[in-house]
Backbone and ligand atoms as CSV (ligand in chain L), in Angstrom:
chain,resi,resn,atom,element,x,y,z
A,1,UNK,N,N,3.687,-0.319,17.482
A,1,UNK,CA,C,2.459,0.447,17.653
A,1,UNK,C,C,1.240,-0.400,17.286
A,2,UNK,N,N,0.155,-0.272,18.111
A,2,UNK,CA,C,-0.856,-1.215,17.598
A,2,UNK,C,C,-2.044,-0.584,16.904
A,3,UNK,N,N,-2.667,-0.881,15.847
A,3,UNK,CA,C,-3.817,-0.574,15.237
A,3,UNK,C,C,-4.201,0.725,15.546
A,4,UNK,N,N,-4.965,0.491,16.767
A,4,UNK,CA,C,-5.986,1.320,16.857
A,4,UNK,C,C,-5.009,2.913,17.352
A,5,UNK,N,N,-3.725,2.974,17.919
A,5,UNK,CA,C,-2.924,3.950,18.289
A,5,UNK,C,C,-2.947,4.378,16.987
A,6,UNK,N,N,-2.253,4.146,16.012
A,6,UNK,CA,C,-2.025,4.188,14.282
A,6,UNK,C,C,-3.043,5.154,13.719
A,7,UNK,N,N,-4.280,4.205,14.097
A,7,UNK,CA,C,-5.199,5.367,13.591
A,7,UNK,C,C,-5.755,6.447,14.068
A,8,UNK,N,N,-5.314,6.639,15.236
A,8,UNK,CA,C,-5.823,7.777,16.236
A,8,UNK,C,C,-4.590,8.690,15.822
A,9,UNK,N,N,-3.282,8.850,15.342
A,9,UNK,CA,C,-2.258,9.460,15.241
A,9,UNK,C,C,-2.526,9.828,13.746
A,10,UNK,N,N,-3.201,8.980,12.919
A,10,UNK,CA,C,-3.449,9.351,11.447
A,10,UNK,C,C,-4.604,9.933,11.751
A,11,UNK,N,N,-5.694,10.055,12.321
A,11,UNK,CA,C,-7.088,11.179,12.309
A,11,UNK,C,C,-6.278,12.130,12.955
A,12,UNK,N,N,-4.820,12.330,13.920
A,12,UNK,CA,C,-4.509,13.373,14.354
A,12,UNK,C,C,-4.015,14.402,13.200
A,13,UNK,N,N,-2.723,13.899,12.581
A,13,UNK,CA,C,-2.212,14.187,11.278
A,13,UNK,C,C,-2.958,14.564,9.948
A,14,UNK,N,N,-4.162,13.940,9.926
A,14,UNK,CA,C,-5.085,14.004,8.804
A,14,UNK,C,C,-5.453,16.067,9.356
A,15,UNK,N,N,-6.291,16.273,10.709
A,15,UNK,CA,C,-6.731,16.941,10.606
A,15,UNK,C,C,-5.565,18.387,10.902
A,16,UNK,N,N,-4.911,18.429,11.628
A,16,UNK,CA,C,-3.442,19.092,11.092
A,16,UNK,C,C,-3.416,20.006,9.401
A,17,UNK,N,N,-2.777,18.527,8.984
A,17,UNK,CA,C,-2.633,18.639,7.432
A,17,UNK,C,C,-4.088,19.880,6.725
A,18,UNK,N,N,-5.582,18.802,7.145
A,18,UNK,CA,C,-6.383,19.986,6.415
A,18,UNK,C,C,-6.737,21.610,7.230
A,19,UNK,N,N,-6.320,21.257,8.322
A,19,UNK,CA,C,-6.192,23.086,9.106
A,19,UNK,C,C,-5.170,23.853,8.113
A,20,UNK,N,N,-3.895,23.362,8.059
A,20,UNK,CA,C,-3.109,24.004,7.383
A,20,UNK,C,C,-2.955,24.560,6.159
A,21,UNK,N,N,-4.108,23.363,4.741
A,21,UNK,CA,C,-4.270,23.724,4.022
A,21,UNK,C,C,-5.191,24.494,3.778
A,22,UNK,N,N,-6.372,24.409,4.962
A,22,UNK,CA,C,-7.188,25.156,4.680
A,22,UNK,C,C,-8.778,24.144,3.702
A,23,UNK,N,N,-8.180,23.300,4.475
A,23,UNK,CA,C,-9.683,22.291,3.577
A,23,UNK,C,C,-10.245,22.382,4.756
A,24,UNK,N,N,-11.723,21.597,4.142
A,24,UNK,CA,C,-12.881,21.044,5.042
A,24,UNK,C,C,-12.393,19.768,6.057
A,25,UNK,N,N,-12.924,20.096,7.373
A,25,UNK,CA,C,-12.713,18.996,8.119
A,25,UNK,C,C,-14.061,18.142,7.998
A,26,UNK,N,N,-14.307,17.225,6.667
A,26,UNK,CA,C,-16.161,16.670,6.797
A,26,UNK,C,C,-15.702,15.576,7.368
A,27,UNK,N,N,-16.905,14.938,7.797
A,27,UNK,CA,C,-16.838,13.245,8.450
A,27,UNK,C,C,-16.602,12.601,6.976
A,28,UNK,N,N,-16.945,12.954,5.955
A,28,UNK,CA,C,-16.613,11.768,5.255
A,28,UNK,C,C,-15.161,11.770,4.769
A,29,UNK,N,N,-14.321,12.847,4.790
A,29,UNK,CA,C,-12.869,12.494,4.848
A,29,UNK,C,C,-12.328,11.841,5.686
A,30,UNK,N,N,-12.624,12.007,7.352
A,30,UNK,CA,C,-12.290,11.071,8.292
A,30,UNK,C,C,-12.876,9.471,8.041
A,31,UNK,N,N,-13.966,9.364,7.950
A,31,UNK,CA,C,-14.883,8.047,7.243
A,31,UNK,C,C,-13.842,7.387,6.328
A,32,UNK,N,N,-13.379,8.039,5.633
A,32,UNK,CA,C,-12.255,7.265,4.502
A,32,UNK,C,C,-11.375,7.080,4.920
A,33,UNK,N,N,-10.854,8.363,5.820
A,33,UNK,CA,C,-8.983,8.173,6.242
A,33,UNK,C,C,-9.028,6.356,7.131
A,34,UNK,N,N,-10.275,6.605,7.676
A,34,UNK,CA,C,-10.464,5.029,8.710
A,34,UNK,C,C,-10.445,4.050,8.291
A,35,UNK,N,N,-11.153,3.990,7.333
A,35,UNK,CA,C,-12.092,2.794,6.551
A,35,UNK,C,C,-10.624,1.836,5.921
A,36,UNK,N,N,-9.789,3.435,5.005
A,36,UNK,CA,C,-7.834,2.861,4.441
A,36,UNK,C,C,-7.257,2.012,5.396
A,37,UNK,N,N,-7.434,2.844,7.092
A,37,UNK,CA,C,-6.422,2.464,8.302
A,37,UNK,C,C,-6.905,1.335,8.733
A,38,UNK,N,N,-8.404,0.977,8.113
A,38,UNK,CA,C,-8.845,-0.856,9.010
A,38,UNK,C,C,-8.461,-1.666,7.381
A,39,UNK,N,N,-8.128,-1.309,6.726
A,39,UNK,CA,C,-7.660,-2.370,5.316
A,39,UNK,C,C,-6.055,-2.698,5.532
A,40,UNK,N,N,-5.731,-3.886,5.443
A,40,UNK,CA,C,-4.319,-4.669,5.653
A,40,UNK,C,C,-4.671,-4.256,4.226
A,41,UNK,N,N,-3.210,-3.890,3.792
A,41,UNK,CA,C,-2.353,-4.439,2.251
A,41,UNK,C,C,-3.026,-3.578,1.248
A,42,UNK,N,N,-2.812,-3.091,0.325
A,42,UNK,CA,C,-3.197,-2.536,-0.522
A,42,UNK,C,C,-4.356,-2.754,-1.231
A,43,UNK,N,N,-4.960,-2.070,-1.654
A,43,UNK,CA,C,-6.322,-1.817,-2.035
A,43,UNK,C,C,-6.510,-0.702,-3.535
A,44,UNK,N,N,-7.529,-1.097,-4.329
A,44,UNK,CA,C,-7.866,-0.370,-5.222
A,44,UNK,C,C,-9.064,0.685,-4.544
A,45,UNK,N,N,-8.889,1.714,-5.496
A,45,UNK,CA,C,-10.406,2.661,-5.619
A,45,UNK,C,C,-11.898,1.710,-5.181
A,46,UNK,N,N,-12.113,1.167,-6.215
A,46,UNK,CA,C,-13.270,0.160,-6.221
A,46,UNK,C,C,-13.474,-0.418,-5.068
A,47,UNK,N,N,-12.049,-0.619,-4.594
A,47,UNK,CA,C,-12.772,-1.651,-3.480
A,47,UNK,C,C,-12.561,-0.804,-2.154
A,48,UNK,N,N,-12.277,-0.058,-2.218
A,48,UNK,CA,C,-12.548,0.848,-1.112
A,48,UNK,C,C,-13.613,1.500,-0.901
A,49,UNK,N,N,-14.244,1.441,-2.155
A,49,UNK,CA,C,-15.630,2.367,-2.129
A,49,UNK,C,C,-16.805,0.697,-1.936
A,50,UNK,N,N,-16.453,-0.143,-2.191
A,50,UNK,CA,C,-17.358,-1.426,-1.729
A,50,UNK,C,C,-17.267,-1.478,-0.158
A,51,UNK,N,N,-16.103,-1.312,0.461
A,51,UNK,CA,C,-15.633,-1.718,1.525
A,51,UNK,C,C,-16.694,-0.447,2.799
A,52,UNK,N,N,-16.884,0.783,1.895
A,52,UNK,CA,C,-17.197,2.333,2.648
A,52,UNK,C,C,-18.981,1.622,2.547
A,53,UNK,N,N,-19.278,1.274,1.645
A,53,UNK,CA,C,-20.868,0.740,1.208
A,53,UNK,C,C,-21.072,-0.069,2.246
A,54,UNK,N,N,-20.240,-1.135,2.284
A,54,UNK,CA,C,-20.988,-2.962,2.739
A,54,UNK,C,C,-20.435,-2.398,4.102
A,55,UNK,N,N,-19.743,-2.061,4.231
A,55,UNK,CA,C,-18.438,-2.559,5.663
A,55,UNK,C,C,-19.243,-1.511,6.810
A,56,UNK,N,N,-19.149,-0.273,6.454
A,56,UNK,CA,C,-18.919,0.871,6.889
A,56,UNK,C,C,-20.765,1.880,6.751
A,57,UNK,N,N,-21.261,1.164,5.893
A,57,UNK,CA,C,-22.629,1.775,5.315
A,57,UNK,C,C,-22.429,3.122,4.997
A,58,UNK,N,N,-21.543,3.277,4.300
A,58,UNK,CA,C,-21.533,4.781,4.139
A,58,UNK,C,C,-21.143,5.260,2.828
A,59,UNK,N,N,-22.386,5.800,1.805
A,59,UNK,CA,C,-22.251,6.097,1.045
A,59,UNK,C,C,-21.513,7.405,0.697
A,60,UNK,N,N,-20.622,7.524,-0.131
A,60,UNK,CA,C,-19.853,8.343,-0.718
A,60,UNK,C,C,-19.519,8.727,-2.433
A,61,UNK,N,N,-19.486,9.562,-2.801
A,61,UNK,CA,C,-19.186,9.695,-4.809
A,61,UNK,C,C,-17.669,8.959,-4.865
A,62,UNK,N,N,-17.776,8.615,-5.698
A,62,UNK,CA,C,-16.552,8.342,-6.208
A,62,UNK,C,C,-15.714,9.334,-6.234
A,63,UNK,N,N,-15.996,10.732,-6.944
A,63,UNK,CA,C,-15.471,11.359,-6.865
A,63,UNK,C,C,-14.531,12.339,-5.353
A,64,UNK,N,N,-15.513,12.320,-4.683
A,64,UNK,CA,C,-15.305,12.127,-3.053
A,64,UNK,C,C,-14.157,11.123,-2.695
A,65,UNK,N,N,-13.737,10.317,-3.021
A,65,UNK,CA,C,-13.401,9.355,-2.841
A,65,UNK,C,C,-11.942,9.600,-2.863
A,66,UNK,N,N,-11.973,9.918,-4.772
A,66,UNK,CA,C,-10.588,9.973,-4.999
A,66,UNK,C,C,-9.852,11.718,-4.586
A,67,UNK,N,N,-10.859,12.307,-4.414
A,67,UNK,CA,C,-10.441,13.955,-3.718
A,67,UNK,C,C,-9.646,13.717,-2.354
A,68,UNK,N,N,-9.839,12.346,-1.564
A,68,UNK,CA,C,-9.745,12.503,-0.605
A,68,UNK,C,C,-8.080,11.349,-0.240
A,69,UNK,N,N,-8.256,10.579,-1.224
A,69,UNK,CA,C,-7.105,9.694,-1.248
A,69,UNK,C,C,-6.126,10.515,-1.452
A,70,UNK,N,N,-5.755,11.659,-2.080
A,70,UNK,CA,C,-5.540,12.570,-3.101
A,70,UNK,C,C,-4.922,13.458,-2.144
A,71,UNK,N,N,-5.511,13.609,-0.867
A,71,UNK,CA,C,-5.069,14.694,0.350
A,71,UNK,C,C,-4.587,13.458,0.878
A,72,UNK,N,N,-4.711,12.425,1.695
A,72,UNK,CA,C,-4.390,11.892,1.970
A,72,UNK,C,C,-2.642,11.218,1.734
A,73,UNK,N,N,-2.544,11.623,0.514
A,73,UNK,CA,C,-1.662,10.856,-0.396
A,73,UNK,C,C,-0.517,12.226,0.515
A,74,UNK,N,N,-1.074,13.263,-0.300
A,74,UNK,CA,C,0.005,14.704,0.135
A,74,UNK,C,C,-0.029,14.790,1.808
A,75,UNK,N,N,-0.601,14.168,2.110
A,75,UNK,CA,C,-0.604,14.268,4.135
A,75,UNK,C,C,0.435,13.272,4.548
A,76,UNK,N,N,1.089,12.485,3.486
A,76,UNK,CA,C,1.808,11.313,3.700
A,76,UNK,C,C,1.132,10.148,4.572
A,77,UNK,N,N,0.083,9.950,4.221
A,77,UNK,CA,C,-0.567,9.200,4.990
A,77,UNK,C,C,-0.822,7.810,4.718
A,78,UNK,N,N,-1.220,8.254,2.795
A,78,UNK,CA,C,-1.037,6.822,1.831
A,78,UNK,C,C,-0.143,6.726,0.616
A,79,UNK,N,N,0.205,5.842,0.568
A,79,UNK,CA,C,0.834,5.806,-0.915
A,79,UNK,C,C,0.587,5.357,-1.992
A,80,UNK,N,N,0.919,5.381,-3.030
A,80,UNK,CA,C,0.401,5.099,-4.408
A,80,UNK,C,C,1.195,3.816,-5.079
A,81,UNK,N,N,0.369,3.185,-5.162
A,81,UNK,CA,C,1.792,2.008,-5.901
A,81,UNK,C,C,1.483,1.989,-7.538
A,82,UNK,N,N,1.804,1.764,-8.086
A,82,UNK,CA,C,1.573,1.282,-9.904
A,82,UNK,C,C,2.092,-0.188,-10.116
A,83,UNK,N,N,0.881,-0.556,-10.171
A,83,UNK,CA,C,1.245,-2.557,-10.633
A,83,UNK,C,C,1.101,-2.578,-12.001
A,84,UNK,N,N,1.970,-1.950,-12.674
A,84,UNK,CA,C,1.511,-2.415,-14.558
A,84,UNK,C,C,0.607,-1.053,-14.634
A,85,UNK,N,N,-0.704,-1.421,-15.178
A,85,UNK,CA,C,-1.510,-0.587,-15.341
A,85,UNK,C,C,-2.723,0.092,-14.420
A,86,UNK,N,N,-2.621,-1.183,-13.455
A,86,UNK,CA,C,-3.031,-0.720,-12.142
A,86,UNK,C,C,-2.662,-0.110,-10.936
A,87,UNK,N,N,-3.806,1.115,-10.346
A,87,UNK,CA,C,-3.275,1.600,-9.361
A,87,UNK,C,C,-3.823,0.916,-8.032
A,88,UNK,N,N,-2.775,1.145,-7.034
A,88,UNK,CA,C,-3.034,0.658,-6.215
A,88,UNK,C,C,-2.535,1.820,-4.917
A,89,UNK,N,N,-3.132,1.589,-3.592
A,89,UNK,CA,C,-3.189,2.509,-2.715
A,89,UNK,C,C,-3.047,1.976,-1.319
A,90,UNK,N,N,-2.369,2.624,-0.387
A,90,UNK,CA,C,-1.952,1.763,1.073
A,90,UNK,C,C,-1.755,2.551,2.006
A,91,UNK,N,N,-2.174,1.744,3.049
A,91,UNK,CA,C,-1.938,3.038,4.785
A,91,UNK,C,C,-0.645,3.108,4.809
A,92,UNK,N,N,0.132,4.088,5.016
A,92,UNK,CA,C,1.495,4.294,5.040
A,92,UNK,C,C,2.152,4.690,6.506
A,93,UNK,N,N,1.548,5.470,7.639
A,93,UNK,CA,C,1.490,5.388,8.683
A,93,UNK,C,C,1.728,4.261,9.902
A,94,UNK,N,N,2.841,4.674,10.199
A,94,UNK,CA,C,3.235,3.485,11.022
A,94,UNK,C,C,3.503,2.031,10.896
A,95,UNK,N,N,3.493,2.226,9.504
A,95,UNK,CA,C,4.431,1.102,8.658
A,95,UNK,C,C,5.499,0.978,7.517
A,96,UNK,N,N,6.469,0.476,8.041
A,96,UNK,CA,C,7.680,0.437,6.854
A,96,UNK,C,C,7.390,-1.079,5.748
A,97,UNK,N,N,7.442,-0.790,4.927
A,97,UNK,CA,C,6.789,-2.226,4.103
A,97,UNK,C,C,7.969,-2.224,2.923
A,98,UNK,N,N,7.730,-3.940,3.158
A,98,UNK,CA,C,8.543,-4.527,2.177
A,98,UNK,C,C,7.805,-5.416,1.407
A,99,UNK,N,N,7.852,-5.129,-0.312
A,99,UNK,CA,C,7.141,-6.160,-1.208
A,99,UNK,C,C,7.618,-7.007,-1.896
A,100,UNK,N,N,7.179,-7.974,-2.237
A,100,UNK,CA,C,7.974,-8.526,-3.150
A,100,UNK,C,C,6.709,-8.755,-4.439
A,101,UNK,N,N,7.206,-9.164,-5.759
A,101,UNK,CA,C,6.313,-8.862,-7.020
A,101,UNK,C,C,7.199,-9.832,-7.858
A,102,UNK,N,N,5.944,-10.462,-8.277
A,102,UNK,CA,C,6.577,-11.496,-9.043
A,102,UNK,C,C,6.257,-10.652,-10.436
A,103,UNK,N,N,7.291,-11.033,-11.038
A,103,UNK,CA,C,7.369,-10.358,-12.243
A,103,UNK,C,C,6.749,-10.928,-13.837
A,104,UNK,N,N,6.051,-12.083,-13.075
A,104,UNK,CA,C,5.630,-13.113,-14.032
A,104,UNK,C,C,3.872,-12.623,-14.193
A,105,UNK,N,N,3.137,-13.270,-12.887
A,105,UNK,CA,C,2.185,-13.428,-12.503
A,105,UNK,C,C,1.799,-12.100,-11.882
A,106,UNK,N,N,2.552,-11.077,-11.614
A,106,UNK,CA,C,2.279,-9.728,-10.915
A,106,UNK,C,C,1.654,-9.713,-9.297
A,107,UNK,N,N,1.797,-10.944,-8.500
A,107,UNK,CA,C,1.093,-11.313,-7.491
A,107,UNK,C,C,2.231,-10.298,-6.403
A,108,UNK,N,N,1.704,-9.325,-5.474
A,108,UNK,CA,C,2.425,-8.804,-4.623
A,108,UNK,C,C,2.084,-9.343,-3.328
A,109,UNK,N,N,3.262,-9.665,-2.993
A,109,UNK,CA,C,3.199,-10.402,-1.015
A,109,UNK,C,C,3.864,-9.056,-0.241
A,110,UNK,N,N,2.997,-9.027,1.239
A,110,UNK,CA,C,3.771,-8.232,1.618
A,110,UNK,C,C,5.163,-8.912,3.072
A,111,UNK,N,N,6.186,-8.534,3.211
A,111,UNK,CA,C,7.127,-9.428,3.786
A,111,UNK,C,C,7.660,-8.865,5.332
A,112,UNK,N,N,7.087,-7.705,5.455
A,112,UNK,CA,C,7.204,-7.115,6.820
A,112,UNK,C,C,8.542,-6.235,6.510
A,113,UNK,N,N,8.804,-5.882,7.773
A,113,UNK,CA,C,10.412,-4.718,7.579
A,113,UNK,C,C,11.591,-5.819,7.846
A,114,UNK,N,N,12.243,-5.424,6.390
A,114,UNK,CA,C,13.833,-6.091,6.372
A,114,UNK,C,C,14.494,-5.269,7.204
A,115,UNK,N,N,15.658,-5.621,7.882
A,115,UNK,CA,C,16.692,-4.671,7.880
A,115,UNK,C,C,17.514,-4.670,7.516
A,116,UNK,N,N,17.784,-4.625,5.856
A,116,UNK,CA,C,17.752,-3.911,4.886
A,116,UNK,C,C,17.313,-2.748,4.917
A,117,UNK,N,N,15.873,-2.165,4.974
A,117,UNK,CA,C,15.784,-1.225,4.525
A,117,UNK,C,C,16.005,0.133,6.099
A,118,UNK,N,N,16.243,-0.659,7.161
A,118,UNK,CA,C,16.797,0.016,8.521
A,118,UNK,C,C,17.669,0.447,8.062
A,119,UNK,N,N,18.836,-0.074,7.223
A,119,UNK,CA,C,20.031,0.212,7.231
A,119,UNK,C,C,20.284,1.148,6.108
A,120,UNK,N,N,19.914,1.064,5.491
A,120,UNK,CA,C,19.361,1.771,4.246
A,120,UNK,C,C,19.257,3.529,4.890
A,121,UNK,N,N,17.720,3.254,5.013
A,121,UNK,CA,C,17.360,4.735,5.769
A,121,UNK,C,C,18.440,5.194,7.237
A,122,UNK,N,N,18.888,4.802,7.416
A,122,UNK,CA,C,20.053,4.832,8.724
A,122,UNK,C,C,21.446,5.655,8.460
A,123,UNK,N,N,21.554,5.123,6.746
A,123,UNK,CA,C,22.319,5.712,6.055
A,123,UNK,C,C,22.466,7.299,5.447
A,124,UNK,N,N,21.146,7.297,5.389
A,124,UNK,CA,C,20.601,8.327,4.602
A,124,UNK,C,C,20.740,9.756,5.323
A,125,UNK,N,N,22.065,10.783,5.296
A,125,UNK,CA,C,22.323,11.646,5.739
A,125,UNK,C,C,21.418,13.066,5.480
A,126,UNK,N,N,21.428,14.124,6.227
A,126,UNK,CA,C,20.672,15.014,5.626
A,126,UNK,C,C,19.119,14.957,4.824
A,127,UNK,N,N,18.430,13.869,5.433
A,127,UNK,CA,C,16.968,13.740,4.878
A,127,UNK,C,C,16.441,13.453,6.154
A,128,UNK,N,N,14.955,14.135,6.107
A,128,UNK,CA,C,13.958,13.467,7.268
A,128,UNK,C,C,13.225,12.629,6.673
A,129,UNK,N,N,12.979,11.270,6.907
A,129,UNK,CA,C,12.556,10.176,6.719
A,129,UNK,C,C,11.501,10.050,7.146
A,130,UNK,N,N,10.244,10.184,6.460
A,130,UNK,CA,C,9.000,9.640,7.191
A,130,UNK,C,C,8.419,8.723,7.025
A,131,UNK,N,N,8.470,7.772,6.025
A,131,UNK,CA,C,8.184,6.570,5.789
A,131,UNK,C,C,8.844,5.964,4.627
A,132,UNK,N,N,9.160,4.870,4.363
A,132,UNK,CA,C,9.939,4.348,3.271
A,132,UNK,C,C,8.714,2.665,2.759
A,133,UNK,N,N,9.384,1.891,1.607
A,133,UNK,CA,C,8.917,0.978,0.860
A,133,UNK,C,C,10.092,0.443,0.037
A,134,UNK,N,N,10.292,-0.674,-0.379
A,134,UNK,CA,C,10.874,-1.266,-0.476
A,134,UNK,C,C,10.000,-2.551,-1.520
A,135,UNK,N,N,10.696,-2.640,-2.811
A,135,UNK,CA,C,10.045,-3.576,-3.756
A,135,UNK,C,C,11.310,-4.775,-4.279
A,136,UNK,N,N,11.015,-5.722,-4.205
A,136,UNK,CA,C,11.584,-6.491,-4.607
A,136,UNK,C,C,11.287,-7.609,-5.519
A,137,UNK,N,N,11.780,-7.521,-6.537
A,137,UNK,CA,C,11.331,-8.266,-7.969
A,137,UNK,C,C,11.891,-9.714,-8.180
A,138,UNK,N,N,11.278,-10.105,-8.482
A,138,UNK,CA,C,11.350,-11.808,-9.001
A,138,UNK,C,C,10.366,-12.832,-9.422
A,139,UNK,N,N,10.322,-13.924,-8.586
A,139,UNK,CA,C,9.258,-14.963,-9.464
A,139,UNK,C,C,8.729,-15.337,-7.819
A,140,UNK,N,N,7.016,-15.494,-7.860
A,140,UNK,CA,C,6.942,-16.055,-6.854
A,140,UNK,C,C,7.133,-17.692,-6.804
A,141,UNK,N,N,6.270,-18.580,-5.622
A,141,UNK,CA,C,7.239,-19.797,-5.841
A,141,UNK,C,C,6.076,-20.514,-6.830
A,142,UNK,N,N,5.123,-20.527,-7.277
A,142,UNK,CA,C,4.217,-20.705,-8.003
A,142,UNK,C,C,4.938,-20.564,-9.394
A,143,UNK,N,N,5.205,-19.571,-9.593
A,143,UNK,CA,C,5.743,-19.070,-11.257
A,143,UNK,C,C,7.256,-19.762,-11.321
A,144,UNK,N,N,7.912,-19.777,-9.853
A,144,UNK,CA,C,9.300,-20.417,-10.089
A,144,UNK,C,C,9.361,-21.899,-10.344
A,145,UNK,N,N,8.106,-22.401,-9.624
A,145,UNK,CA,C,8.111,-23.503,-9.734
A,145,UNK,C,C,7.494,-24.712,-11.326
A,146,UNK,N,N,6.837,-23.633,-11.806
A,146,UNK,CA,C,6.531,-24.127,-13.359
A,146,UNK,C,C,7.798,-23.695,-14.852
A,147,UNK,N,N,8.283,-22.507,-14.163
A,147,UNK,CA,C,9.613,-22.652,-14.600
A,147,UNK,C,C,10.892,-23.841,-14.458
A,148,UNK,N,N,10.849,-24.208,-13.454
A,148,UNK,CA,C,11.362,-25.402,-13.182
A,148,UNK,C,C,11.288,-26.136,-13.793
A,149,UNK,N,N,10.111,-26.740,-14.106
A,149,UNK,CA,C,9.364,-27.700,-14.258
A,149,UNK,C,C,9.537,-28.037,-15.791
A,150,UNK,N,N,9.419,-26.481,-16.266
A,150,UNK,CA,C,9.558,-26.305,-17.913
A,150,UNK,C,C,10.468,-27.271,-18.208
A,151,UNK,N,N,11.687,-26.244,-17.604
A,151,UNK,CA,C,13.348,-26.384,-17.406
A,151,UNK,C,C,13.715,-27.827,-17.699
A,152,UNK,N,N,13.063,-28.335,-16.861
A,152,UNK,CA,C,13.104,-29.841,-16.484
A,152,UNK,C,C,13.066,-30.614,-18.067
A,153,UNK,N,N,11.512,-30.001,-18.355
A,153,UNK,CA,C,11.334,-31.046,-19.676
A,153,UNK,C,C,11.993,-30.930,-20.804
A,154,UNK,N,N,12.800,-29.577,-21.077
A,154,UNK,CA,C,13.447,-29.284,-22.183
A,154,UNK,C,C,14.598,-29.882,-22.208
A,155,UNK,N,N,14.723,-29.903,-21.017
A,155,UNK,CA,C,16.445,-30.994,-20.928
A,155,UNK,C,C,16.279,-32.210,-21.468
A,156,UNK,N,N,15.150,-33.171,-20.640
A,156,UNK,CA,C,14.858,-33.992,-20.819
A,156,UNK,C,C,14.479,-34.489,-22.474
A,157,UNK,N,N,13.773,-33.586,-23.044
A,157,UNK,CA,C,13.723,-33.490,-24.587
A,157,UNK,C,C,15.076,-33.278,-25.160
A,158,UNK,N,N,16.087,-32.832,-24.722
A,158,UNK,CA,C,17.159,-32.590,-25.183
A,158,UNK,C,C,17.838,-34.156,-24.948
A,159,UNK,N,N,17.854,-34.507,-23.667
A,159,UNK,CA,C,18.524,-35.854,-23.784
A,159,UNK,C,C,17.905,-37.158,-24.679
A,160,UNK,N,N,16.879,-37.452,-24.995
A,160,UNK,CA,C,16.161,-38.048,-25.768
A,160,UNK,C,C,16.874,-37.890,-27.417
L,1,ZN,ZN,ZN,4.085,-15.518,-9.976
């Protein structure tokens, strides 16, 4: 599916979701649902509300902001990640994502769809599946590679 389909199926779903609940259909909930659907990769609060300012010229409250991530979130539209103590937030629509997180440096890459996690959800009897994620922990090659390196010298101090 390409981009711009993605987000025409998420302003479809978005407004669905608030008929049903019975919210406001304002432009500035759509303004946001968009603004998420043109951001690759996860994103904080902050910088979504820089991104709605500079990008988009469109001022919004903060509070606005997070009311709306918030429906969004329950529309299955975005998801919530927790990096440590930080939150973090992502278009979830029409993408299956796989992360990986170094457990050192906390740096998250994103790696596209394994299939792994095809097979996975393929498995999965008696559930409707609407989107899945997939985290995978270790060292990136930065952190693996000064580990190494450590590795290296302690031996080396050892043979000495
Ligand atoms: Zn690292």
């Amino acid at each position: 599916m390409d981009n711009t389909k993605i987000a025409e199926t998420a302003n479809r779903i978005f407004t669905e979701y608030l008929k049903e609940n019975k919210c406001r259909r304002t432009p500035e909930r759509f303004a946001i649902l968009n603004a998420i659907y043109s951001i690759n990769g996860c994103f904080e609060i902050e910088e979504l509300l820089k991104h709605l300012e500079q990008k988009e010229k469109f001022r919004v409250s903060r509070a606005t902001v997070y009311n709306t991530v918030t429906l969004l979130i329950n529309a299955n539209l975005v998801v919530h990640h927790q990096f440590g103590s930080v939150s973090k937030y992502e278009k979830c629509y029409g993408s299956a994502k796989t992360h990986t997180i170094c457990t050192k440096c906390g740096k998250v890459s994103e790696v596209g769809n394994l299939d792994l996690t095809e097979t996975i959800a393929s498995n999965i009897k008696k559930f409707h599946l609407t989107h899945h994620s997939l985290y995978l922990y270790g060292l990136c090659s930065k952190c693996h590679q000064t580990l190494k390196r450590r590795k290296a010298r302690m031996i080396k101090k050892d043979i000495k």
